[in-house]
C-alpha positions as CSV (number, residue, x, y, z in Angstrom):
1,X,-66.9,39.8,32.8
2,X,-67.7,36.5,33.6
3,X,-69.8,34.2,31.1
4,X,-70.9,30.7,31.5
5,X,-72.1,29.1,28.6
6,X,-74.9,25.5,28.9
7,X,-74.9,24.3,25.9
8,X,-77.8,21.3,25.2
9,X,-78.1,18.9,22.0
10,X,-76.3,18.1,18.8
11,X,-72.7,19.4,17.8
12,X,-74.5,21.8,15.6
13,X,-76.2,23.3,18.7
14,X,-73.5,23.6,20.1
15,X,-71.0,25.1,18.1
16,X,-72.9,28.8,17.5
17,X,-72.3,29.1,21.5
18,X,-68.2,27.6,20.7
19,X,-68.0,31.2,18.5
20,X,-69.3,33.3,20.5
21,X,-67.3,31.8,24.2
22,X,-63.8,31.9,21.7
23,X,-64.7,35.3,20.7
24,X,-65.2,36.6,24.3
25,X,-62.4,34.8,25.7
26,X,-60.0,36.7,22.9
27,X,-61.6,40.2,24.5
28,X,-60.1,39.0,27.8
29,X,-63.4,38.1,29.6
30,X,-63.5,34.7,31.5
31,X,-65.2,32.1,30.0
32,X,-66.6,28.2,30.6
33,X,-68.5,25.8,28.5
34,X,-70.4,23.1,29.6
35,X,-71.8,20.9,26.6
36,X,-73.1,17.1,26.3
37,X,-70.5,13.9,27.4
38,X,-69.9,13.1,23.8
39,X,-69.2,16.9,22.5
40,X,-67.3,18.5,25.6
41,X,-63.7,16.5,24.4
42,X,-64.1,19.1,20.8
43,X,-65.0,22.1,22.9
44,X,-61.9,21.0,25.0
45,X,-59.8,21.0,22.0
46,X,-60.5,24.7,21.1
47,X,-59.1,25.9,24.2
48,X,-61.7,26.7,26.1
49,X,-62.7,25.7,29.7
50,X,-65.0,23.0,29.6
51,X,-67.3,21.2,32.0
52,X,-69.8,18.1,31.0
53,X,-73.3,19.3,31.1
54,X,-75.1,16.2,30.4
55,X,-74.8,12.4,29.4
56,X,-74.0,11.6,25.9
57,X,-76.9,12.3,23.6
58,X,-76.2,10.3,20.6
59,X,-78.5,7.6,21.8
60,X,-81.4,9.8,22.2
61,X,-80.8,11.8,18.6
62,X,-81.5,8.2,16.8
63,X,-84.1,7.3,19.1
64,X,-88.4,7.2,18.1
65,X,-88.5,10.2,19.9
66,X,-86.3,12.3,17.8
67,X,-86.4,9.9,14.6
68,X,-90.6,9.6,14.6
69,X,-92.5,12.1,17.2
70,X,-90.3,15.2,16.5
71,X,-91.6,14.5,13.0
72,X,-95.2,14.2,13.9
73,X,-97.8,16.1,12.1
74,X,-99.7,17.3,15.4
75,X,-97.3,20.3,16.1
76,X,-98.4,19.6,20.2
77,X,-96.6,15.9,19.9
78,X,-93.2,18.0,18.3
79,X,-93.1,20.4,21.1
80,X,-93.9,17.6,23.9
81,X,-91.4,16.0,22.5
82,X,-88.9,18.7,22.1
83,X,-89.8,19.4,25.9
84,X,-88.4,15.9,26.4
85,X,-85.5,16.3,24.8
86,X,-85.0,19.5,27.2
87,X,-85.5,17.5,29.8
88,X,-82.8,14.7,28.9
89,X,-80.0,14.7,31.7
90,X,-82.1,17.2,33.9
91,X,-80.2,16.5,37.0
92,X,-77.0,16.5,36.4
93,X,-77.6,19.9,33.8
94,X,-79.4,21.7,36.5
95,X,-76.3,21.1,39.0
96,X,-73.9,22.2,36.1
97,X,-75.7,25.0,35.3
98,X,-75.9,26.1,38.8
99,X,-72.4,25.9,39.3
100,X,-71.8,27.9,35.9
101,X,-74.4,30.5,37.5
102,X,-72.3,30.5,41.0
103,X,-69.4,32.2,38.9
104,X,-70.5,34.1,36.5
105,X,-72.2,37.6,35.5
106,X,-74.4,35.9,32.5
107,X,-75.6,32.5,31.7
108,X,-76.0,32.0,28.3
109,X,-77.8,28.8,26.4
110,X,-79.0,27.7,23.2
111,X,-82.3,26.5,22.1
112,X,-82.5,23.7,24.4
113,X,-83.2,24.0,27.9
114,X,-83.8,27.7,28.4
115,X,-86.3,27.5,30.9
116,X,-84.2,25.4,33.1
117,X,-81.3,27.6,32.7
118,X,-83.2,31.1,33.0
119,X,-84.8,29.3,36.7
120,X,-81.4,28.7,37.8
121,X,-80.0,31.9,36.7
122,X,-83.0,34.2,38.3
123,X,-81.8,32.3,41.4
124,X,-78.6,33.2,41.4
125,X,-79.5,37.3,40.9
126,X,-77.7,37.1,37.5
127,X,-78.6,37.8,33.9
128,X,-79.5,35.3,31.5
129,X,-79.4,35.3,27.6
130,X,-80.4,32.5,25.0
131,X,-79.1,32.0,21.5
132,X,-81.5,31.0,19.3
133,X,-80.9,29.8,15.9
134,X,-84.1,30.5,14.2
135,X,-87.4,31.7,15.0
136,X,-88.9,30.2,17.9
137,X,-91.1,33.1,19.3
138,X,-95.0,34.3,18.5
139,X,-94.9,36.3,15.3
140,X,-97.1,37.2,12.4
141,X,-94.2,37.0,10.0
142,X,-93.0,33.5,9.8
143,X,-95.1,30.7,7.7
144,X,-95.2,27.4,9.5
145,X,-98.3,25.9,8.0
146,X,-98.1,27.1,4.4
147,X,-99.7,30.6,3.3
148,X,-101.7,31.3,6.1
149,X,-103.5,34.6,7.6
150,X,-101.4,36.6,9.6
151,X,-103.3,36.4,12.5
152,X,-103.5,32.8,12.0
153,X,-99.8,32.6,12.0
154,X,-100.0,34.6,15.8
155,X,-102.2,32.3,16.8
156,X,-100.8,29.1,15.9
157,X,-97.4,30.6,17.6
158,X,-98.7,31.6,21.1
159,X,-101.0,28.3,21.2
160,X,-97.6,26.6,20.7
161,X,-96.1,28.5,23.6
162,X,-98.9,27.7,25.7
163,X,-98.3,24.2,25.1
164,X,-94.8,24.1,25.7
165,X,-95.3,26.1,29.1
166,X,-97.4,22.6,29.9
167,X,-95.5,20.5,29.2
168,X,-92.1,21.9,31.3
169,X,-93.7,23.8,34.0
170,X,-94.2,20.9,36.5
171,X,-90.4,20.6,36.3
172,X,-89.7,24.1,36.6
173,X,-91.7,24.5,39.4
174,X,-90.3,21.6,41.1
175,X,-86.8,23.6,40.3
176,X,-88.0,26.7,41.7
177,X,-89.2,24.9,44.6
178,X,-85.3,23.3,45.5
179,X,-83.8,26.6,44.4
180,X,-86.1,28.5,47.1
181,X,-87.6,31.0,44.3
182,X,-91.0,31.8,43.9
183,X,-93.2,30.0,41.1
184,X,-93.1,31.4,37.4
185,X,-96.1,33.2,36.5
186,X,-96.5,32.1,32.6
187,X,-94.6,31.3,29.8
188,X,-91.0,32.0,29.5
189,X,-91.2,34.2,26.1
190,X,-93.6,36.4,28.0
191,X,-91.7,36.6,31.4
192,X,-88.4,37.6,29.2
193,X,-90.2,40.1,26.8
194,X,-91.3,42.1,29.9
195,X,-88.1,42.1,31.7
196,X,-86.5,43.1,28.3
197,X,-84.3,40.6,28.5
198,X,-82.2,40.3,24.7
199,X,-82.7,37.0,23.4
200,X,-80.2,36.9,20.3
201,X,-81.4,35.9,16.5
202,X,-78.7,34.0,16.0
203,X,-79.6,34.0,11.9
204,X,-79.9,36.4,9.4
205,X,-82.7,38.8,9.3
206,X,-82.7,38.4,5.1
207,X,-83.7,35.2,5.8
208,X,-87.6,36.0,7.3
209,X,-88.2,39.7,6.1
210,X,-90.6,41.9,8.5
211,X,-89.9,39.9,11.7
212,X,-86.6,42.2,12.9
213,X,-89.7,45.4,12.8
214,X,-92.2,43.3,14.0
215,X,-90.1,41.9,17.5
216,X,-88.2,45.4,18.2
217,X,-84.6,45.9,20.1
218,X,-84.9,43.0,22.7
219,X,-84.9,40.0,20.2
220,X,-81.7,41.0,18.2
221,X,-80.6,39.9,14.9
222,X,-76.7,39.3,14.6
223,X,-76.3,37.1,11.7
224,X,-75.8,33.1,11.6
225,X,-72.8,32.4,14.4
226,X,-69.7,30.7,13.2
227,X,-66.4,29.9,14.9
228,X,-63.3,31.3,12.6
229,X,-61.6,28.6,11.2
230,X,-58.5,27.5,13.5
231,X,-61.4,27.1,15.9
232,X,-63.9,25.1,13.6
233,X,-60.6,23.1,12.7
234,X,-60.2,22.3,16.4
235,X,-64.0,22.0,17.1
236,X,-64.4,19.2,14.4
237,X,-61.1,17.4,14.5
238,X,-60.0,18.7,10.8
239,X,-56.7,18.5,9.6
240,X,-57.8,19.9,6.5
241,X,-57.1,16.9,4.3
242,X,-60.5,15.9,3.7
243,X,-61.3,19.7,2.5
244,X,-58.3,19.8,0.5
245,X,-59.0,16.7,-1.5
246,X,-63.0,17.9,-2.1
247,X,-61.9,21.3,-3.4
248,X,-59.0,19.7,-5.9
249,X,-61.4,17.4,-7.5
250,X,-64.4,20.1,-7.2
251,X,-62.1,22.8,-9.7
252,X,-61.0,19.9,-11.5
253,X,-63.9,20.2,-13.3
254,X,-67.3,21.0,-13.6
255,X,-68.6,22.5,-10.6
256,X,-70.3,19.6,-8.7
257,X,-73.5,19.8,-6.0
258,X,-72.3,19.2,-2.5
259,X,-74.7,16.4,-0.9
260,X,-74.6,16.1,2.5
261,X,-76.9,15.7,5.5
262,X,-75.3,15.7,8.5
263,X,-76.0,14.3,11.4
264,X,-79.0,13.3,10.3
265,X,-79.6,9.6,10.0
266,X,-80.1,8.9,6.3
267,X,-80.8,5.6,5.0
268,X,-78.0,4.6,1.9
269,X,-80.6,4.0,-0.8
270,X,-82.2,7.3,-0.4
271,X,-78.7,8.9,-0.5
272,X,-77.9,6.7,-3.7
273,X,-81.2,8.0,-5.0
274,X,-80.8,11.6,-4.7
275,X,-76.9,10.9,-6.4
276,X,-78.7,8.9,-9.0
277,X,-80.8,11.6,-10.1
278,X,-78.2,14.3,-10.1
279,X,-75.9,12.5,-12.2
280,X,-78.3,11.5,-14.7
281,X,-78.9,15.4,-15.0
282,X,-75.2,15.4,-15.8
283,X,-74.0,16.7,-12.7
284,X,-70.9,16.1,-11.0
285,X,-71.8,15.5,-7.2
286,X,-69.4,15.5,-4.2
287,X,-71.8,13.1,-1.3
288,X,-71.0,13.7,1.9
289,X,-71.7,10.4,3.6
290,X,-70.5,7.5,5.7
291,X,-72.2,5.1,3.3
292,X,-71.0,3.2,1.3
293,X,-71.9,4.0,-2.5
294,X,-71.5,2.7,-5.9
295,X,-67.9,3.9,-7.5
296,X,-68.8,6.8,-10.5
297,X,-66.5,8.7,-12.0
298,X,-68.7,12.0,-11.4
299,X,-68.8,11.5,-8.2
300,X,-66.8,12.0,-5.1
301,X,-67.9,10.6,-1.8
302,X,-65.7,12.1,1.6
303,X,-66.4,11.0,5.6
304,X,-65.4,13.2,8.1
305,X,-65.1,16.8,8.5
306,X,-65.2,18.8,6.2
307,X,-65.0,22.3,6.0
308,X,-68.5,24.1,4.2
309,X,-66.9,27.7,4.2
310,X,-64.3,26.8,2.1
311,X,-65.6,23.9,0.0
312,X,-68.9,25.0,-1.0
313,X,-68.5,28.5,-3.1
314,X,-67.0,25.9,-5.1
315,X,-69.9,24.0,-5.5
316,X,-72.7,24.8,-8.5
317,X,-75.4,23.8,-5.7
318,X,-76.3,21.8,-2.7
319,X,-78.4,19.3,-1.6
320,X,-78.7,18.9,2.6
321,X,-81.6,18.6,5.4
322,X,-82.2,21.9,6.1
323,X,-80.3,22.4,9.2
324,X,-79.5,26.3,10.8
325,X,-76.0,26.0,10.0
326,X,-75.7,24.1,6.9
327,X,-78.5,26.3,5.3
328,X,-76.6,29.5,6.5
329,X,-73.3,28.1,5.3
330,X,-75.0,27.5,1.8
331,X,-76.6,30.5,1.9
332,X,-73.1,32.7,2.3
333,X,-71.9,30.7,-0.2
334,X,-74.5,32.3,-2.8
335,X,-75.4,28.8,-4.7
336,X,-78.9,26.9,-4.9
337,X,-80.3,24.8,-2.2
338,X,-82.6,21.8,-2.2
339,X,-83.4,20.4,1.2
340,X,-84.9,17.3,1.8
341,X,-86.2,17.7,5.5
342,X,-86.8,15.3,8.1
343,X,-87.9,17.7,11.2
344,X,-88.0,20.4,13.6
345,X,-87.1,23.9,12.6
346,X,-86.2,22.2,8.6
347,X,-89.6,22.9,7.0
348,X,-89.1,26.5,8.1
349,X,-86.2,27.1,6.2
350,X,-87.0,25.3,3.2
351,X,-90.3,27.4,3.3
352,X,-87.9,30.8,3.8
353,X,-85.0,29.3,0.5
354,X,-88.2,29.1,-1.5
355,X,-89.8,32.5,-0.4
356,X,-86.4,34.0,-1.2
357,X,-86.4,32.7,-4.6
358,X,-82.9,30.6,-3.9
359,X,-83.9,27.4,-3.7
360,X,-86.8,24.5,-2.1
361,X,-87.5,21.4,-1.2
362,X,-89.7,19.2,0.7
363,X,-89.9,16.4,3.4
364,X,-86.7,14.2,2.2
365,X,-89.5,10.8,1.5
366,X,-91.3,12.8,-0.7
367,X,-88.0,14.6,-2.6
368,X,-87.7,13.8,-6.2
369,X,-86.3,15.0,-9.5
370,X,-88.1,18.1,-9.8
371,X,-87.3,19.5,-6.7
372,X,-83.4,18.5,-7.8
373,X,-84.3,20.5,-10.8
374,X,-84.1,23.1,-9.5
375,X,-80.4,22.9,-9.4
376,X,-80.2,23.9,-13.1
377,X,-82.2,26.8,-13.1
378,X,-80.5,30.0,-13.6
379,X,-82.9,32.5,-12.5
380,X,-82.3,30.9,-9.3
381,X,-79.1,30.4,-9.3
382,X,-78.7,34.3,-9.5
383,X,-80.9,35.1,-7.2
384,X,-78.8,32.5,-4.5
385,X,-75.6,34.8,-5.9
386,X,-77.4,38.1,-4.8
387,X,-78.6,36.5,-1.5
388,X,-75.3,35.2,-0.6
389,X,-73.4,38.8,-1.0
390,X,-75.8,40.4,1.4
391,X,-76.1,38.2,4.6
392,X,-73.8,39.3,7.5
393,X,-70.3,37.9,7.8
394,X,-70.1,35.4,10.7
395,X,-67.2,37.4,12.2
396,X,-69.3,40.6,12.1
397,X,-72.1,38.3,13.3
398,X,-70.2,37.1,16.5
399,X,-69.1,40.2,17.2
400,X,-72.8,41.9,17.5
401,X,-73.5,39.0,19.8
402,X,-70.5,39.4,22.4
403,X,-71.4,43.3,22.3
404,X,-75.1,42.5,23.5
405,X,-73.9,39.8,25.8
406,X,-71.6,42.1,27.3
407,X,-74.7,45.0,27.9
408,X,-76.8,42.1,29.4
409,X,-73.6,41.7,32.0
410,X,-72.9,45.0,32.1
């Protein structure tokens, strides 16, 4: 089979799709990438076939329109401006994408973009299938806005939708209109759901209890998607050094909380806060940061990559933004989480590591020592332990999602 693979936004976006491509390359089925300018060269390093989707995004992830309106309140300025995001390098992804399409039995994408990539694939006559990395569809299950009704929750959900369809349908029908296709008829979610179309849950079902019954067969959960580790080394440039040297001084001692944030920007004194605090507590900490920090014997600071499967089971807790990946890696690890969150899907899974008794947080401004508290507390700490022995293994996980990429091609 034949599997072309449009991956849009941050090297975290990306990677989930990186897995999954390696995973059906090694099956023997033909395989091409096409991710952002700046993040092609580390999918090119893996092995993989790679084309350039897009311009580099890096510009536009520290611009107001990530850095202030994806944050906004009003939840119709985040999705108008996660529609523009979408929409950055249009032309040249919609080109890419219909070249991927040209040779392949299934295009697959992540979270970005999916209505651009399903119009291109429908014209082509082949299947299409999106990765999604938490939820993202109308459900009763998931709280958004606090505890809420669950018919409230719906609502809020499909309005959302709605709202989104706005805001991107001009382009698609402009898209449709150059690809010689008829119009859409609604919403993406809706046109998919009918054609049962699988759209993979590229996270743990543990993580949001009820919402695996309440979407049925066609929105599968496979567990958070992770490359195996020659491939992450690859993918990130690691040569393992920077790993090495964070586990040595992490068993040296007292097991230290990982603090880390990733791509995120993060100004230093909020990062030299949040170290503060901890090591008043009397906690080693290992900060994860490009800053530069005050020298303290309890505490480590490492740049570049480093690896989270290996260094943080050895870590008493962690402190991080609330990505997909980084909560998921924290998660397997079975420690305590407190996220400071700065926006899109983060709030959700700080809402879901509270629910689940493993952890918190709040919007990183407003984070202070009590959330960090929470850190020391042992009835949490277990219940992160329990957690972390129960969610799927990322190889088991990539494996479920190659099998229902290959019965959508298939």
């Amino acid at each position: 089979m034949r599997f072309g693979f449009a991956m849009h936004g941050s090297r975290g976006d990306v990677q989930p799709g990186v897995a999954v491509a390696h995973a059906l390359a090694d099956r023997g089925h033909d395989v091409t990438v096409a991710a952002p300018e700046d993040i092609a060269p580390a999918v090119s390093r893996t092995g993989l076939p790679t084309r350039v989707l897009c311009p580099d995004n890096s510009e536009l992830l520290q611009s107001p329109l990530v850095k202030e309106r994806l944050k906004s309140k009003n939840p119709s300025v985040r999705l108008k401006a996660l529609a523009e995001i979408s929409a950055f390098g249009a032309e040249t992804s919609e080109q890419v994408m219909g070249e991927l399409a040209r040779d392949a039995d299934v295009l697959v994408t992540g979270l970005l973009a999916q209505e651009r990539a399903a119009t291109v694939a429908e014209s082509r006559q082949i299947s299409f299938v999106p990765l999604h990395y938490c939820p993202i569809r109308a459900n009763q299950s998931v709280e958004i806005l606090g505890s809420t009704p669950r018919w409230a929750r719906r609502a809020f959900w499909s309005i959302g939708d709605q709202i989104n369809w706005w805001t991107v349908r001009g382009r698609d029908r402009d898209l449709r209109r150059r690809l010689g296709i008829a119009p859409a008829t609604g919403p993406l979610p809706r046109r998919l759901r009918e054609g049962g179309v699988p759209e993979i849950q590229a996270y743990d079902a543990l993580m949001f209890p009820g919402l695996p019954d309440e979407w049925g067969p066609t929105r599968p959960f496979t567990g958070a998607l992770l490359p195996d580790r020659p491939t992450r080394k690859a993918y990130n440039g690691d040569d393992g050094e920077v790993t090495a040297l964070a586990v040595a001084w992490a068993e040296a001692d007292a097991r230290p909380v990982y603090v880390g944030f990733g791509s995120m920007p993060i100004e230093r004194g909020r990062i030299e806060g949040i170290i503060g605090s901890l090591t008043a507590m009397g906690l080693r900490v290992i900060a994860h940061t490009s800053h530069d920090i005050p020298e303290r014997d309890a505490v480590l600071r490492v740049t570049g990559s480093v690896d989270h499967e290996v260094l943080l089971p050895r870590c008493r807790g962690a402190v991080h933004h609330g990505g997909a990946g980084t909560t998921a890696a924290v998660a397997r690890a079975g420690i305590p989480a407190v996220v400071g969150w700065l926006s899109a899907d983060q709030p959700m899974w700080t809402a879901s590591l509270r629910r689940l008794g493993v952890g918190g947080g709040r919007r990183l401004r407003k984070l202070d020592d009590d959330d960090l508290a929470l850190l020391l507390d042992e009835r949490i700490a277990v219940n992160a332990a329990h957690l972390g022995g129960r969610l799927t293994p990322p190889d088991r996980a990539v494996a479920r999602a190659c099998d229902v990429l290959l019965s959508a091609a298939g």
